[in-house]
C-alpha positions as CSV (number, residue, x, y, z in Angstrom):
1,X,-26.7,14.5,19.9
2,X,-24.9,17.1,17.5
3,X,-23.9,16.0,14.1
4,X,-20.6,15.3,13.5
5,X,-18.4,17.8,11.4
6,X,-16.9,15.6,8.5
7,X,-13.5,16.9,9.7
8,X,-13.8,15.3,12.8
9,X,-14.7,12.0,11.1
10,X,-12.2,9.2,11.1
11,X,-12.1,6.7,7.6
12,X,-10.9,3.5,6.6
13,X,-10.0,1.7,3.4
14,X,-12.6,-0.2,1.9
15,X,-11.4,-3.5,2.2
16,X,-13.1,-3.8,-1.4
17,X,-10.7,-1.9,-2.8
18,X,-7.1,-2.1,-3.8
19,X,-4.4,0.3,-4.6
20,X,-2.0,-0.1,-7.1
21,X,1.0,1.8,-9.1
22,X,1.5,1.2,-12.6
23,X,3.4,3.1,-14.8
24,X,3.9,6.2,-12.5
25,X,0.1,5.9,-11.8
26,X,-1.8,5.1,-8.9
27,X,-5.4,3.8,-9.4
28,X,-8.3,2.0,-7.5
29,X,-9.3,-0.9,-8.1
30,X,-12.5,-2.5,-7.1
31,X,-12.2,-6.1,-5.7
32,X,-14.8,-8.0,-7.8
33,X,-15.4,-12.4,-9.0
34,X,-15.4,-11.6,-12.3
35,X,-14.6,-9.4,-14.5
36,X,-18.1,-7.5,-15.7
37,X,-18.3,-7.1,-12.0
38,X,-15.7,-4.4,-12.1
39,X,-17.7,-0.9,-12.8
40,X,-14.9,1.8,-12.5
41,X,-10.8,2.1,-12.1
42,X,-10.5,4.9,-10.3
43,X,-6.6,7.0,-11.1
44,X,-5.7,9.5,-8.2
45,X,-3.4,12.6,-8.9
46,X,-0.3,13.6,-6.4
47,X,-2.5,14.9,-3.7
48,X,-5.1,12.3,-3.9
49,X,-2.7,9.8,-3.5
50,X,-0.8,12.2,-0.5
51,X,-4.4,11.7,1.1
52,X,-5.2,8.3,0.6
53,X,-1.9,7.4,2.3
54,X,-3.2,9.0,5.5
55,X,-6.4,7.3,5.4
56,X,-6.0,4.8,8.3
57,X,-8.6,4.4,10.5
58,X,-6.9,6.1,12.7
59,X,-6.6,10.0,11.8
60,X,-9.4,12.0,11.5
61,X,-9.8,14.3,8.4
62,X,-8.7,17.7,10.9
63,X,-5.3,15.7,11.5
64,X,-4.8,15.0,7.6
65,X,-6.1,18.0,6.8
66,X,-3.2,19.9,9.0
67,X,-0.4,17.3,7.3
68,X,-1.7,18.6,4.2
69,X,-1.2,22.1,5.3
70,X,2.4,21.3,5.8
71,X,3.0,19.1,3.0
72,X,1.2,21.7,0.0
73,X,1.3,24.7,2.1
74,X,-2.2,25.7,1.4
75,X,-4.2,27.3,3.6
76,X,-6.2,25.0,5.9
77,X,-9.4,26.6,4.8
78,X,-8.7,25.6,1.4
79,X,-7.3,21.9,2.2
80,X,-10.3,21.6,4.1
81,X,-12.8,22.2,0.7
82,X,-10.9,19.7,-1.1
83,X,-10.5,17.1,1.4
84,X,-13.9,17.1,2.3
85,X,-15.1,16.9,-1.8
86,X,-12.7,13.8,-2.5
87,X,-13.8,12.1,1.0
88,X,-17.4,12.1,-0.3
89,X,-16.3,10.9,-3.4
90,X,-14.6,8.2,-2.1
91,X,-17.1,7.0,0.3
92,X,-19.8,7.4,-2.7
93,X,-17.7,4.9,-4.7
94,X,-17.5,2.6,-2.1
95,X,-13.9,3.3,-1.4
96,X,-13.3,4.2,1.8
97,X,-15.6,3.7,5.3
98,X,-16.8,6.0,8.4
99,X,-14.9,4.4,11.9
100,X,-16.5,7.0,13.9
């Protein structure tokens, strides 16, 4: 079986994870017991948070990539570098999960 391209790979929310806006800033916030537990906060710029919107379980990263295309009116070629860096980053950091 061929390997997947990551663009065609669909992503969830970590339901470890929450999101939350303070003070015109959106971060990530692992779920944890205690407090020691929590390793990182994790603050996402305009387009990370654009992105992390459209992370549903439902779209795959070609389908938000394209919605990015429209939204920043970047090339999809260079959407595509980005997107694909700041998916592995969040699915290194526990953030968000492969559906399929």
């Amino acid at each position: 079986m061929p390997k997947k391209e990551i663009r065609d790979k669909i992503y969830r929310k970590s339901s470890n994870i929450v999101c939350r806006e303070i003070d015109n800033e959106t971060i990530l916030v692992p779920i944890a017991r205690k407090v020691d537990e929590v390793d990182s906060i994790y603050t996402l710029n305009e387009s990370g948070v654009f992105f992390w919107r459209l992370i549903n379980g439902k779209l795959s990263l070609r389908q938000i990539i394209r919605k990015g295309t429209v939204e920043y009116g970047m090339s999809e070629k260079q959407l595509e570098e980005d997107i694909e860096g700041f998916t592995r980053d969040l699915e290194a950091m526990g953030c968000i999960e492969l559906v399929k």
